[in-house]
N, C-alpha and C positions, 0 to 999 in steps of 0.2 A: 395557757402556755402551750397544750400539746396540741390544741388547734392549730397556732401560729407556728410551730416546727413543724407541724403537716403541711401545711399554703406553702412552707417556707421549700421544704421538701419535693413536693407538687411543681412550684415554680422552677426549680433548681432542672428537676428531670423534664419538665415540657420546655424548658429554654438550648438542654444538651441536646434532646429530640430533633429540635427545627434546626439546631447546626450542623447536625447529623444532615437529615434531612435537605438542607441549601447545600450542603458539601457535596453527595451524592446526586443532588439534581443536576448541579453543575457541571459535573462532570462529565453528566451522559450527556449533556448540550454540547459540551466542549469536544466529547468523542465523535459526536455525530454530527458534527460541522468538517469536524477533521479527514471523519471519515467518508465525508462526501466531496472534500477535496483532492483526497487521495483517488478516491475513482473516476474525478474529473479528468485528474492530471492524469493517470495510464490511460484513460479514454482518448485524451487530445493525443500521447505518444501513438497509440495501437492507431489509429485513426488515421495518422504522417505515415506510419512504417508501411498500412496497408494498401494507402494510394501510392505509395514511394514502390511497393510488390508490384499492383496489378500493372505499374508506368513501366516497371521494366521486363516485366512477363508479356505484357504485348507490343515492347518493344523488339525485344529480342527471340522471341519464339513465332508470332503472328505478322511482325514485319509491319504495324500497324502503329501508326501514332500517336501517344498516350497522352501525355501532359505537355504542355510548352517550355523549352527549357528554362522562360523565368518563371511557369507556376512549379516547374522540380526545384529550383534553385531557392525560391521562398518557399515550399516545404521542408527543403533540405534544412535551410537554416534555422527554421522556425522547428524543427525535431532538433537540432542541435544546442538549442539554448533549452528546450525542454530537457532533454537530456545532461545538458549540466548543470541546470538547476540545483540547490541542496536545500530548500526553502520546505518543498516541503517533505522531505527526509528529517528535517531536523524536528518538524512540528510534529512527524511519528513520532519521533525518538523522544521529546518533550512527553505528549501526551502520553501517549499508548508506554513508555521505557522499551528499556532494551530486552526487547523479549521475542515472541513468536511473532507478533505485527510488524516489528522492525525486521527480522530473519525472511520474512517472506516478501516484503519490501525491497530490500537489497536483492535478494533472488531475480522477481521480477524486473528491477531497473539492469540488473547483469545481463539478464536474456535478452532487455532491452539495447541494450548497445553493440550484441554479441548481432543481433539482427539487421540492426543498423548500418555495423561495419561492414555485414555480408553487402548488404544493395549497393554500399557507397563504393564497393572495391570491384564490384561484379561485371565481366566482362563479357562480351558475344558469347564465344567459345564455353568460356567456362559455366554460362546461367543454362546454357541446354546441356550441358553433360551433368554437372552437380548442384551448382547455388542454386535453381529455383526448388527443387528437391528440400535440398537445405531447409530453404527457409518456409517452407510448407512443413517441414519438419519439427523447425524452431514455433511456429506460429501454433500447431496442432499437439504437441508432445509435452513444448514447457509454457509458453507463454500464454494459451489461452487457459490451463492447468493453474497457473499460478498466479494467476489474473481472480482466477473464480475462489482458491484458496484464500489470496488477499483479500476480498469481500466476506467469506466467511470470519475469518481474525480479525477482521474489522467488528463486526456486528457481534461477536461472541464477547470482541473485549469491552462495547461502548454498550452492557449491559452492566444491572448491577452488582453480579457475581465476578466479572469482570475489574470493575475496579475495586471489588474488595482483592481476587488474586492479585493486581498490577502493587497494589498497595504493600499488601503482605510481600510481595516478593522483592519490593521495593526497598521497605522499611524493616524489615526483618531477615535481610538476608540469610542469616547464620542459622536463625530458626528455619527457615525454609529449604536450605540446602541439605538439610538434616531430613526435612518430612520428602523433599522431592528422592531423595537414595533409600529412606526405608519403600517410597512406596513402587519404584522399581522392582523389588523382591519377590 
């Protein structure tokens, strides 16, 4: 009999193990799917914005011809539906929760528009006295800062210490909010 409550036993913990196990493998697949399309997707915007930079940096300072205005006007638009995209803001928000991945996500698509509206608005006069400034500013100060932060919180969360915090702070809120203020102190 205590044979058969030991197998019985044994069975019980190597079957919690592999669910364990398939739960936490899963996840990291799922994180690191996600989070290679998060870097695709600010690859494709930074990619628009910086030919959409050099098209009017050497239009308007060098006097020299940069892109055609139907390859500006299919960048333009093709940055604009990336930019309103929420497809994959919400699959952060889904995987990763509402945490540091998503805070530095939001950041990055704000600096993103914030960039965007500069080139789309930017005129002769005004790109050689301030906007190109600007957005050499905007490209070197937050965007490419927050670009490389978002790949760090990417890769910090789609490990396994990772989804055990996403979890806990998930499912435990009230317990959590308790351990995040003591250890403030």
């Amino acid at each position: 009999m205590e044979q058969l409550l030991s197998g019985l036993y044994g069975a019980l913990i190597a079957t919690i193990l592999s669910i364990i196990y398939l739960y936490f493998s899963k996840q990291i697949k799922l994180r690191f799917d996600v989070m290679l399309e998060v870097v695709g997707y600010c690859d494709d915007i930074y990619h628009r914005l910086s030919m959409m930079h050099v098209h009017k940096n050497s239009m308007y300072t060098k006097k020299e011809p940069g892109l055609t205005d139907d390859e500006y006007r299919k960048l333009s638009q093709e940055l604009t539906v990336l930019l309103k995209s929420s497809k994959v803001r919400a699959k952060v928000a889904l995987v990763y929760g509402e945490g540091t991945v998503l805070e530095k996500f939001n950041e990055l698509s704000v600096s993103f528009i914030e960039a965007s509206s500069i080139l789309r608005k930017a005129t002769c006069a005004a790109w050689v006295v301030e906007e190109n400034k600007k957005m050499n500013d905007i490209f070197e100060k937050r965007i490419d800062i927050l670009r490389n932060q978002l790949e760090i919180s990417l890769l910090r969360y789609a490990r396994v210490n990772g989804v055990i915090r996403t979890l806990t702070f998930r499912y435990l809120p009230t317990f959590c909010g308790a351990l995040r203020l003591t250890n403030r102190k």
